[in-house]
N, C-alpha and C positions, 0 to 999 in steps of 0.2 A: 603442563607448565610447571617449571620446576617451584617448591616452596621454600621461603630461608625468608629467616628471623633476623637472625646475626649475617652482619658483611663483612670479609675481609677489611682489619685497617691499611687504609690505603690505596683498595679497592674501587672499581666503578661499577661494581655489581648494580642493576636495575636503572640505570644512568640511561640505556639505549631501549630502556624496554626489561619488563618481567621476563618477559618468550626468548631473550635475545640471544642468537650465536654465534654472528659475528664479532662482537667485542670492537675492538678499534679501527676494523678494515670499515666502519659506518663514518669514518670521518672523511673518506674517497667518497665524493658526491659526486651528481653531476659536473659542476662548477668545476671542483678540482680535477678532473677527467681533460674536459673543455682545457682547464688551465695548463696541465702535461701535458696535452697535444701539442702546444704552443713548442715545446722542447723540440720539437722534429723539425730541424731548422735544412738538413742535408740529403735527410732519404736515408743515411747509413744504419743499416739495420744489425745488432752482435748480436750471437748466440752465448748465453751465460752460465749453459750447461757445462758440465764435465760430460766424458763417456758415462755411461749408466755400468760398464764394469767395473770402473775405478770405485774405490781403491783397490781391487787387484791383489797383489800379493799380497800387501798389507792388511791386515786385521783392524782396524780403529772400532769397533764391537763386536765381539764375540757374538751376539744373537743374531745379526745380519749378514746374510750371506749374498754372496753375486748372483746378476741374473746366470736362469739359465735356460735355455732356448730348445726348445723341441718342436717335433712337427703335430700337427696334429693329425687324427688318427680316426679312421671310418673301421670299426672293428679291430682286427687286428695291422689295416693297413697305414703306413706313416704315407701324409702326402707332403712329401717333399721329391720335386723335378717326375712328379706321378704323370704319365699321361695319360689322359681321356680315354685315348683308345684301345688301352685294356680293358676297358667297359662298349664302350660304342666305338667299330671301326671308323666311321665316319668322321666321329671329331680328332680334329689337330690339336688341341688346346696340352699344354702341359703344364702341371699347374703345385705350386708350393705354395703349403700354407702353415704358419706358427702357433704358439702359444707360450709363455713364457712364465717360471716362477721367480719371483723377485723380494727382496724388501723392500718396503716399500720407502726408507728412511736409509738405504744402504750407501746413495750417491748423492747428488744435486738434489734437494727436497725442500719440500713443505714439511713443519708441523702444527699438526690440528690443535683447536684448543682443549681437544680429549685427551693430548700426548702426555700432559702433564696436570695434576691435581695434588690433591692435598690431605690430609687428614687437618678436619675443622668443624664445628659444632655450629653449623650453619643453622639448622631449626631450632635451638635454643633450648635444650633437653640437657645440658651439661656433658653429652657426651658426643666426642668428633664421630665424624663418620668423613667418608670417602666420597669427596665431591669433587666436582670441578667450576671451570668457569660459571659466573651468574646463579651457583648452584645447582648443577648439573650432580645428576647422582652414578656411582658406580653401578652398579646391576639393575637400574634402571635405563637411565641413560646410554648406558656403554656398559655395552654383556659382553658378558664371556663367554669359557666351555662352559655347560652343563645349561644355558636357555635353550627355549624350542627353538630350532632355528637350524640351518645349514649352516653355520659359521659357529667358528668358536672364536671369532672377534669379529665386535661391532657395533659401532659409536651409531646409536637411533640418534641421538643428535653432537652437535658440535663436532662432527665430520668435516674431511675435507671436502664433501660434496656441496655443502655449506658454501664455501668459499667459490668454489668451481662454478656456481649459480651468479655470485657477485658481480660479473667475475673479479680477479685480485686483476688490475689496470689503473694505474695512474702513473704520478712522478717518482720516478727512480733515482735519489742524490747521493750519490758517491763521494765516500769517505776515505783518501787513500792513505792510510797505516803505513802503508811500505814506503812512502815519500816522506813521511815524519821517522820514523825508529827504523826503514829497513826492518830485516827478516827475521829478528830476533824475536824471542818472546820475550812482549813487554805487557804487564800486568796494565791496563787503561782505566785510569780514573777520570771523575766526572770533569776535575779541571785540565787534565791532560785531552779530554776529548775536543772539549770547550777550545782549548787553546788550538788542534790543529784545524779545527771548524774556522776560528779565525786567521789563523794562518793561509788557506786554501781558497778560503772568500767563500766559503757552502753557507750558500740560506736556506735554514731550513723551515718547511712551511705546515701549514694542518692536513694530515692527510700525507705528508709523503711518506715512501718505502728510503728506511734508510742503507742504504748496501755501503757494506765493509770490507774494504780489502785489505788484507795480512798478509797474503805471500804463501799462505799453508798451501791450498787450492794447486797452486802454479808449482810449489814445490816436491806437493805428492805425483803427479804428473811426473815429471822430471824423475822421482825415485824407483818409478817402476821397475825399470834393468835392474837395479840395487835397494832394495829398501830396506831403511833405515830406521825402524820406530823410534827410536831413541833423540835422534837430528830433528822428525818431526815433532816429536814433544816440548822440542826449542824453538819450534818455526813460529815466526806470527804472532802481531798483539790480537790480545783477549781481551773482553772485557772486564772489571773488575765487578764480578757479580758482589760481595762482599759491601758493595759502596753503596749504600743507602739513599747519598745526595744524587746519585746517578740516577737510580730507581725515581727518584724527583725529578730527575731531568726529562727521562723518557716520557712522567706523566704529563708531567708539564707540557714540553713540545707536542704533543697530542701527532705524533707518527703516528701511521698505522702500521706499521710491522718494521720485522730488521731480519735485512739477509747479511749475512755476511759469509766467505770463502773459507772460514776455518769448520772445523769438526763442530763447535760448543754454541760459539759465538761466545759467552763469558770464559772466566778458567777454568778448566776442565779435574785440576789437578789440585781443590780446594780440597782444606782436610773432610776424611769420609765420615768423620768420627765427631766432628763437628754439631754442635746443637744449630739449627735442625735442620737443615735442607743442605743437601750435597751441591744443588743446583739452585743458587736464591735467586741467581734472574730470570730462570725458567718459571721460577714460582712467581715474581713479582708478574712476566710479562704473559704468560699464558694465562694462569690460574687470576691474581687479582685484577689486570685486566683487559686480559681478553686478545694481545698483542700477539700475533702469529711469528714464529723465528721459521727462519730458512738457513739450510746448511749448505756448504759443500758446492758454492757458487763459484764461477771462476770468470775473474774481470780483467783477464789478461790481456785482452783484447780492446775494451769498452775504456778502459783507465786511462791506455798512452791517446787514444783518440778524441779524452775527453782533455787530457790534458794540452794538447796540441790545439785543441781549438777554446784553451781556456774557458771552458763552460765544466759542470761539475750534476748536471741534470741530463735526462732522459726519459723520455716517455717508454714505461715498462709495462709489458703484460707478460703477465705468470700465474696462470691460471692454474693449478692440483688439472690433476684427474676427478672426470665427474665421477667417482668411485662411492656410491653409499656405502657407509658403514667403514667408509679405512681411514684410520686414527692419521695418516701419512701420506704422502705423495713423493712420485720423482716429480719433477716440473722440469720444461724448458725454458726458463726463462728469454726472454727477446728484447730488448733495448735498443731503441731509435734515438737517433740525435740529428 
């Protein structure tokens, strides 16, 4: 059980419990489950995934690389279109089988609440140390190289295996970006969000998943034959992580998570140089607390049909992979309406 003196200001550090790892996906209860369901008014069920290759030619992290697909292998043999009957004349069977290496945050994803931490003097000793959500510690919590262990990464707690148990299921409320600004990058502050909220008719409620759509998602897609890093670094509102009353907003509405279709979900392009955080929504929403971000979603599909049928909800399940120990997930997202 982790120990800490001091909490983040602003923080719900011990709000769900001392032990706690899920952070805000505890506000998905039964009830609210029961109440998403209600959204499946048609049968029509999207896929909210991208390819798991994309992005593809484009680079948006240099540390994350595409999957990449091999067979796997009985000594030195690959079985991919292997037949049986090189072993036993008898049997017919021909038989291909895979394995794949991937990152795990390269396409459509989850991230854990391990993704992002902080340097913070959570036990009250004057000096920061390297923690995470609820007070979760580096090289205990979440090892690296040089523990005992077959891995040289691995979140003992606040994994996505965490989440994957929950599972992540409830109401899915769609924010559409590209119906307010179109495709541009537009910096979104807390009143600008407010305002297309109203605009749109979105209620949002305790416990939902809030999904973002910008335009990025649909327009990386589209860039493959050509891509353009530069056009994408113009595509799609962001949010203004920089906006402190926004950070109010989110705690306030008591969401449990936020997907949205672009790279960051906030801007990406804040200065680096900046006191202190490159990323202050990832800090506000990971680390103080506890709010899971999803990247790399594509509602190209889920958007014109929600809009068509003037509803702006859907019953969503997006579960990670049950992976112990991976700070990340791809997800397929699924949305019913």
């Amino acid at each position: 059980m982790p120990q800490w003196v001091n909490r983040p200001e602003g923080s719900n550090w011990g709000d769900f419990g001392p032990d706690d790892q899920l952070g805000t996906l505890n506000y998905i209860t039964d009830a609210e489950r029961r109440a998403a369901a209600r959204e499946i008014r048609e049968g029509r069920a999207f896929c909210l995934s991208l390819p798991l290759d994309l992005p593809g030619k484009l680079s948006l992290n240099p540390r994350r690389k595409p999957p990449r697909l091999a067979p796997t292998c009985l000594e030195d043999t690959p079985y991919i279109n292997y037949p049986l009957s090189n072993v036993d004349p008898i049997l017919q069977d021909v038989i291909s089988d895979d394995q794949v290496l991937l990152s795990t945050q390269y396409s459509t994803q989850w991230d854990s609440l391990a993704h992002v931490g902080a340097l913070f003097d959570a036990d009250g000793d004057g000096v920061a140390e390297r923690c995470y959500y609820n007070g979760h510690r580096a090289d205990e919590d979440v090892l690296g190289a040089g523990h005992e262990g077959a891995h040289a990464s691995y979140a003992r707690r606040l994994s996505v295996c965490e989440m994957a148990k929950t599972p992540v299921q409830g109401r899915g409320v769609l924010i559409d970006f590209t119906r307010a600004y179109g495709t541009e990058r537009v910096i979104v502050t807390r009143p600008m969000l407010e305002q297309v909220i109203a605009d749109q008719g979105v209620e949002i409620r305790p416990g939902d998943i809030l999904m973002l759509r910008t335009g990025f998602s649909e327009a990386l897609r589209d860039m493959q034959d050509a891509p353009d890093i530069d056009r994408l670094n113009r595509t799609g509102a962001v949010l203004d992580g920089t906006d402190a009353t926004l950070h109010d907003w989110i705690t306030d509405s008591r969401i449990s998570a936020i997907a949205a279709d672009n790279y960051a979900v906030e801007n990406p392009d804040a200065d680096p140089h900046a006191c202190c955080l490159r990323l202050p929504l990832h800090h506000h929403c990971l680390f103080k607390l506890g709010l899971p971000l999803a990247e790399l979603w594509d509602f190209s599909t889920l958007a014109p049909a929600l809009q068509a049928a003037g509803r702006h909800a859907a019953f969503l399940t997006a579960p990670p992979l049950y992976l112990p120990g991976a700070i990340g997930s791809p997800v397929t997202p699924v949305a019913t309406i």
